[in-house]
N, C-alpha and C positions, 0 to 999 in steps of 0.2 A: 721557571726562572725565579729562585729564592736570591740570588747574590744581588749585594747591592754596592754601590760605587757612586762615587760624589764629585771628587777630585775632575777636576778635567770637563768638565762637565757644566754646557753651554745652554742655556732654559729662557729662553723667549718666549712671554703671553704676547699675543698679537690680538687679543679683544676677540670677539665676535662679531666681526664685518662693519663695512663704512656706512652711518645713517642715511647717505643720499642715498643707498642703494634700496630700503626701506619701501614696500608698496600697500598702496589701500586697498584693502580687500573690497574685491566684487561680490556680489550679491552670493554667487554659488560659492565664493570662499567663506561665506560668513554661516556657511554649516558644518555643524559639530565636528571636532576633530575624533569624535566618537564613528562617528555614522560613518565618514569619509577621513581613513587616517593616513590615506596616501593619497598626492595631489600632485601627481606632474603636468605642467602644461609647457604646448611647444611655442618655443619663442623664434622658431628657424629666420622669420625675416627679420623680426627687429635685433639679432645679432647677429644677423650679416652672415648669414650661413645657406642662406634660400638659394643662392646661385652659385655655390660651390658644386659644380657637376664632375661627376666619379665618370671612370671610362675603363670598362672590363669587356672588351670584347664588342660582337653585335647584337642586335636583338631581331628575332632570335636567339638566342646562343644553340649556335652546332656543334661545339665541341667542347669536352672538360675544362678547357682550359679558359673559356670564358663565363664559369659559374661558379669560381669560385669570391668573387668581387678581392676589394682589397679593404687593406688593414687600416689600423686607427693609431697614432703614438698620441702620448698625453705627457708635455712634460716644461719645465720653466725654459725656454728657450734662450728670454732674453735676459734673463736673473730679474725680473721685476719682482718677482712673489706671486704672479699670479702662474697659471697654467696653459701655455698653448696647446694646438692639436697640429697635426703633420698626418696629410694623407698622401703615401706611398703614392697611388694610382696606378691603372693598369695604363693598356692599348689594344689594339687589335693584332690579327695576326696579319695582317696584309704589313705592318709595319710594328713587330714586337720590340724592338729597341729606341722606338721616336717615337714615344706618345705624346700625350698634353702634360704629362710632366709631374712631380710629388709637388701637393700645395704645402705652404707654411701659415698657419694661419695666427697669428698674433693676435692675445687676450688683450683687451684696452680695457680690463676691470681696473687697475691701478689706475691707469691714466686719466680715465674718464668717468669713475665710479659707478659705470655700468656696465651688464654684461654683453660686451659687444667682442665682435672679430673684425680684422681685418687681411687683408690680403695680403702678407708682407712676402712674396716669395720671390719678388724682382729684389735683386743686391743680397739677398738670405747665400749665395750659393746652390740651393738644391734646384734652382731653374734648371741646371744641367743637368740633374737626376731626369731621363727618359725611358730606362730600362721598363720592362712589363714587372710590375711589383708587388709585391703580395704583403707578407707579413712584416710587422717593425718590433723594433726593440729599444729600448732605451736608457741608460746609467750613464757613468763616468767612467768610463773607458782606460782613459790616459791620468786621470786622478788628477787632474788640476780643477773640479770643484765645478767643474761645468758639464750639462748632462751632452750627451752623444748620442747618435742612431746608428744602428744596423738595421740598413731594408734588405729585405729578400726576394731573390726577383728571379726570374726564369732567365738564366745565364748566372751573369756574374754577383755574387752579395757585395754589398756597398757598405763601407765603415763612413759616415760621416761626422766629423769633431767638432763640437761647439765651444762656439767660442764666449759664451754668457752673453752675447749682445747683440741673438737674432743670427748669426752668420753662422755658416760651416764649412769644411774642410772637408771635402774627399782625401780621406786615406786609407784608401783603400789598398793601394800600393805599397804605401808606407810602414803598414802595418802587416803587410801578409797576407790578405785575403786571395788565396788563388785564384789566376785565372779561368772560368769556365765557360766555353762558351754555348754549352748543352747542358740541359738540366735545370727542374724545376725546385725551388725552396719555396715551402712554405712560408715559414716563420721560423725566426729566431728565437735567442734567450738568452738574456746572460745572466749570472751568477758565480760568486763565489767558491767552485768546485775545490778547490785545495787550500782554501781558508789562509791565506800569506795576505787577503786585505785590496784585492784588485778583484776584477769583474773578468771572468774566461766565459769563454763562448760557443752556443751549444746550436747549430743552425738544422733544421728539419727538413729533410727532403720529403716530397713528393712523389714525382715522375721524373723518369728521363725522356720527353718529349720532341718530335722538333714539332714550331710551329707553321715552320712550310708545307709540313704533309701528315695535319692530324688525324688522330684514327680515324676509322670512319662511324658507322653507327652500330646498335646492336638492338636488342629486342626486351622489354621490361614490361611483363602483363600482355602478351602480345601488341604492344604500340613500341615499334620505329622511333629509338629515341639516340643521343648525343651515347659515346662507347666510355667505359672508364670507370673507377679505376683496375678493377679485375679483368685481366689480360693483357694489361699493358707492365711494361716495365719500370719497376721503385724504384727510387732512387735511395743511396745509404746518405743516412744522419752524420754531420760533419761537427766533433768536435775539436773546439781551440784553447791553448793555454795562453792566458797572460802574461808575457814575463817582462814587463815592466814597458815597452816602448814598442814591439809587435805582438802580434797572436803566430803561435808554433802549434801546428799539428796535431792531435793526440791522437793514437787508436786506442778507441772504445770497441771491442768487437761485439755486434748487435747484427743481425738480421735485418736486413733492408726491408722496408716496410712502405706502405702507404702512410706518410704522419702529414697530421696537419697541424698538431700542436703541440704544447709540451708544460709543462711544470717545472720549476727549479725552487726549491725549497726544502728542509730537512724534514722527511716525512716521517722519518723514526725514532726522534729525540736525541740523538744519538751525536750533535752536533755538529755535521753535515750536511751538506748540501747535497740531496740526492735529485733523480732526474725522471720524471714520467713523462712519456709520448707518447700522445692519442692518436690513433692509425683510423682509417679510414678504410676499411672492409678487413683487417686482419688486426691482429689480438694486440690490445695497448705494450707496452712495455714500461719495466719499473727500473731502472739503473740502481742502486743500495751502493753510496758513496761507502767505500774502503778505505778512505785516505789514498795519500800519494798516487793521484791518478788513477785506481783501480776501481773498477766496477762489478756488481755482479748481476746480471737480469733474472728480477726474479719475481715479473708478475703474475705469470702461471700458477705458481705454488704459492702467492700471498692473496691471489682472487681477483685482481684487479685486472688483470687480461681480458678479460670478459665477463659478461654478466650472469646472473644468478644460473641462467638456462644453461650455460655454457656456449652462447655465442658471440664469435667477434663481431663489434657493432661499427660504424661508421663514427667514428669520436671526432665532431666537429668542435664546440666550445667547450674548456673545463674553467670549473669555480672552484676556490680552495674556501673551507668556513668547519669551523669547529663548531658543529650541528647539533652534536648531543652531550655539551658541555666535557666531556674530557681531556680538555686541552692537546688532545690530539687533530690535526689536520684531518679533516674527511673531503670524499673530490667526488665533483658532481658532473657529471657531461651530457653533453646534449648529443642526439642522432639523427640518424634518417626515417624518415614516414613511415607506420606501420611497424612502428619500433615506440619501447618509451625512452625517454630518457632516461641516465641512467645515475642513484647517489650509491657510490660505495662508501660505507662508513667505515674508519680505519678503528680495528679492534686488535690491537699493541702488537703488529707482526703479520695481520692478515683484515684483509677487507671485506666485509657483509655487504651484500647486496639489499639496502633497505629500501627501494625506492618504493615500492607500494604501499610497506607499511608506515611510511613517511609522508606519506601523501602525495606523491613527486608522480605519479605516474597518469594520474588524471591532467587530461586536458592537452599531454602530448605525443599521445599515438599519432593523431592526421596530420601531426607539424614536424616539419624537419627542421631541426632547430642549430643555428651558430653560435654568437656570441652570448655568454651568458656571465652572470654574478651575483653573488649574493653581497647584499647590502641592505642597512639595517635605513628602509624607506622612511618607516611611520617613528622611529626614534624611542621605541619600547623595549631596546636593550637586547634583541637576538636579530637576525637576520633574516631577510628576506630575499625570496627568488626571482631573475628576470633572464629573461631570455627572446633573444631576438629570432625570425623563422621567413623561410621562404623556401621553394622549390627548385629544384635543379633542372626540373625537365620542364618546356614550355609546353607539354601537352597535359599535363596533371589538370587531372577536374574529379571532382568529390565520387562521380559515373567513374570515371577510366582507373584511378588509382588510391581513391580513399583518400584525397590531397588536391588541393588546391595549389595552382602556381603560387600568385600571391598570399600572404599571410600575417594576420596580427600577430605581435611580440606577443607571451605570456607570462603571467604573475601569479604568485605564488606566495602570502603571505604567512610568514611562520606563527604560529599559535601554538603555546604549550611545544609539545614535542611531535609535533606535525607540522606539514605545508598544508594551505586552504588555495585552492587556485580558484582565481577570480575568472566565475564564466562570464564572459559579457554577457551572453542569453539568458545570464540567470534572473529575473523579474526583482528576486532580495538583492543584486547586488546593483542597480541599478543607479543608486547614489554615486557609487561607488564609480562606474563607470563612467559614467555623464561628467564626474570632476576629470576623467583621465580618457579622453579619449579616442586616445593612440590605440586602447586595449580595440577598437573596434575597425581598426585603418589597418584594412592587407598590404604587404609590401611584399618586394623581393630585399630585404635585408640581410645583413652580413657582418657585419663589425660591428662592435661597440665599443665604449670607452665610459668609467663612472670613475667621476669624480666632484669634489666641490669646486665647481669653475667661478662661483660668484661668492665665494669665501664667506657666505650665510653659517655651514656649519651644517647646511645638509648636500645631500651627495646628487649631482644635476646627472643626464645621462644625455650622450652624443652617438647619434647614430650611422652608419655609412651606408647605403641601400646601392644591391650591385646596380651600375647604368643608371642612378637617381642624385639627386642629392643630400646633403647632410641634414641632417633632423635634428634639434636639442630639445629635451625636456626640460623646464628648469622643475626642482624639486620646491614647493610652496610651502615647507612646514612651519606653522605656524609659532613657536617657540624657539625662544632662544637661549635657553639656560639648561636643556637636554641632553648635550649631546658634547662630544669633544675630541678635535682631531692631533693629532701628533704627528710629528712631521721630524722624522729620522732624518740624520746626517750622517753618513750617505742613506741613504734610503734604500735600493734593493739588498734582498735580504735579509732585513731585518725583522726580527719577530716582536712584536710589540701584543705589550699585557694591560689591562687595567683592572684596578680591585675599588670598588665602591663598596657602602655597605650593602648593595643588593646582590654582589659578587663579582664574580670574573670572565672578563672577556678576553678574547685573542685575536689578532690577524697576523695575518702575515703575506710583508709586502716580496710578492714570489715574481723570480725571475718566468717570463709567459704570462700571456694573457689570456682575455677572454674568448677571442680567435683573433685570428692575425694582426694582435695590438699588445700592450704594452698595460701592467696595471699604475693607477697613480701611484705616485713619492712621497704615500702619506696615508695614514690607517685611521677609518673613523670612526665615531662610535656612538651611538644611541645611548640613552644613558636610561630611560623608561620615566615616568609620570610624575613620579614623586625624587626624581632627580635632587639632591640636595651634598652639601658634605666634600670631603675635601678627594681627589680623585687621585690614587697613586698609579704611577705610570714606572713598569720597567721595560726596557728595549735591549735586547740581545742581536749581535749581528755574528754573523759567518766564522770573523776569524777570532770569535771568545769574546770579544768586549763588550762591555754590558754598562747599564743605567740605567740609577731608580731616582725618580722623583718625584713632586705632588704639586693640587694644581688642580682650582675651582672647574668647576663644569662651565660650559658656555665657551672657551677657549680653546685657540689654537698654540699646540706646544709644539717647539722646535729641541729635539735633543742630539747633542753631536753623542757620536764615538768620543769616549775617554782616551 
């Protein structure tokens, strides 16, 4: 992005967060941010998150359908400026369409200068959301400046419209979304596919399942365990066009696949919006936008189908992060047990499998991993790895399958041009753990969400744990002159650059998440140690418009489309 544009062009500092929110450091925080340069700690009950209980099925779970948990949205509900969370939720199968119902949880950081939730989901509208629900989505939809949901849900997908003030709209009807009353969606997507400046819509099937008569079992290591997804039947990927007031049909022709997730962002420079979904026991696929609604699939021949070995892997969570500075997009996904994870690095047309010599492959052979992201923790100006892990089968033990049911998230610190993943066992990292020590708490986890929820200026993480409850890390970094967020208008979509004198960074805020959620409406950035100097900021969106501006470190920048 060299062009630059002025005109038209809306630039709000919003400071570096409200002083009450300011805390005195504890005894273990008051060590070096050398020794220990990442510091989450869980604040679940004092923000009002300890008793938000997720419902995916039973426990046990018997069947596929209840391990996949549900999704996470992240997004300004009520137009305060801050950020709410919205959780989809499942149900059981004895009653897939009346569950406990999608929560709305309302940020009172504006209100009350700290980081709290609360429950706003009586008079919100989505109380009637019951559907079994999985993945979400989130933009502006209808363009009137206020963000919107799509949940994905086993039956019918759900458009819900906001209205900026906490409420929404089922329009679901209104706008087109067929009736189904079979079949599972993962996760949605939306993005920019024909660049005219609206949000079209890209939904991920699954399965066609019912839940009155789930498969039954099969056999994995000889142990008796839950059937799926190899032998049962895909469901095909549903895309939609925007044309101003509903979504209209498209066919993409693509092979029906196992997806559980997807990418929307231009991965070829090429100023489109192309489209990646990660499948779940058969080869990802890569859409390569044509323009006017055409697509070509072409992950086979570009590498990113499968990994270095040549096999299709189980792609639960992807992260998008320009890893080895070429301003190119590269995408990282997480698998199943007795697999590693896996980075393909985008090299201008085709993808390298670099995860070993990248460091990415230590530490997640025995973890089957979901939600994941790169985000720049310790504020040293590249990106760091996180990844959330749990099992699918209730019979895993380290004897029966080299896995554990439950499991700790893992980390991954970028250093130079490597990941360093933080063993909790390891005696040198010790510091390190003891400040964080979620890295040692097994879970069954599933979703996540990273954003700055308490507008510090570093980036907090929300957790969903299938059958548990919600978890928050908040991020402690110590510093506040580091780092600096920008906050596009509209925000999905858009590519966002910054140039200090230490050089160039990139994000890019992509339609998909980190598994069946949604990423924040806002790109943030570490700025490293000796931070200083004035910060240029340019932002590219979908349909060609662009803006360059500048703008001290420590700050939040808001920049519209010209």
């Amino acid at each position: 992005m060299t062009a630059r544009m002025s005109l038209g062009l809306l630039l709000v500092l919003l400071g570096c967060g409200d002083p009450s929110t300011e805390r005195n450091a504890t005894p273990e925080e008051s060590e070096s941010a050398d020794a220990v340069p990442v510091r989450l700690v869980r604040i679940d009950e004092a923000a009002g998150l300890a008793t938000i209980d997720i419902t995916t099925g039973e426990d046990p779970a018997t069947t596929i359908l209840e391990v996949k948990g549900t999704g996470l949205g992240v997004l300004d509900a009520d137009g305060d400026g801050d950020l709410d969370l919205v959780v989809p939720n499942g149900s059981t199968l004895d009653r897939p369409a009346a569950g406990p119902g999608a929560i709305y949880l309302r940020n009172l950081l504006v209100e009350n200068g700290r980081l709290e939730f609360e429950d706003a989901t009586a008079g919100s509208g989505l109380e009637s959301h019951r559907d079994w629900s999985f993945g979400v989505a989130s933009g502006d939809v209808d363009g009137d400046g206020h963000q919107d949901l799509v949940i994905a849900t086993l039956g019918r997908d759900r458009l819900w419209l906001g209205s900026g003030d906490g409420t929404f709209e089922d329009a679901s009807d209104r706008w087109g979304l067929p009736e189904e009353e079979s079949g599972w969606t993962a996760t949605a997507g939306l993005g920019d596919l024909d660049a005219d400046g609206d949000l079209d819509l890209v939904t991920v099937g699954y399965l066609d399942i019912d839940p009155s008569d789930p498969p039954g079992t099969s056999t994995f290591r000889g142990i008796e365990v839950l059937s799926g997804p190899r032998g049962l039947e895909p469901r095909a990927d549903r895309w939609f066009e925007n044309v101003g007031d509903r979504f209209e049909v498209r066919e993409v022709p693509a092979t029906a696949r196992y997806g559980l997730n997807l990418v929307i962002l231009d991965v070829d420079g090429d100023g489109r919006q192309d489209v990646i979904v990660g499948n779940d026991s058969h080869p990802n696929q890569y859409h390569r936008n044509l323009g006017d609604w055409n697509f070509e699939e072409i992950a086979v021949r570009t590498g990113i189908a499968m990994n270095r070995e040549g096999d299709a892997q189980a792609t639960m969570g992807m992260a998008v992060a320009d890893v080895d500075g070429d301003a190119r997009p590269d995408l990282f996904s997480t698998n199943f047990s007795s697999d590693t994870n896996t980075l393909h690095v985008n090299r201008e047309g085709f993808f390298d499998d670099l995860t070993r010599p990248m460091g990415l492959a230590e530490g997640s052979r025995p973890m089957l991993g979901w939600a994941t992201e790169f985000v720049d923790l310790d504020h040293d100006g590249d990106e760091d790895l996180l990844a959330v892990n749990g099992h699918v089968y209730p019979q895993a033990t380290m004897e029966s399958m080299d896995s554990t049911h439950a499991q700790a998230p893992g980390l991954w610190l970028k250093e130079g041009d490597r990941f360093r993943f933080i063993d909790p066992t390891d005696p040198d990292r010790s510091s390190m753990v003891a400040a964080n020590a979620w890295l040692t708490e097994p879970r069954h986890d599933r979703a996540a969400v990273f954003a700055d929820l308490d507008r510090d200026g570093d980036v907090d993480v929300v957790i969903a744990e299938r059958n548990g409850s919600l978890r928050i890390l908040e991020n402690r970094h110590d510093r506040t002159d580091d780092w600096i967020v920008v906050e596009p208008v509209p925000a999905l979509g858009a590519e966002v650059e910054i140039e200090t004198a230490r050089g160039v960074q990139r994000r890019w805020i992509r339609g998909g998440g980190p598994f069946q959620s949604n990423v924040a409406p806002e790109a943030h950035f570490g700025l490293g140690p000796a931070a200083s100097g004035p910060v240029r900021i340019r932002v590219r969106w979908p349909d060609g418009g662009m803006a360059d501006v500048t703008s001290d470190p420590g700050r939040r920048v808001r920049v519209e489309r010209p």
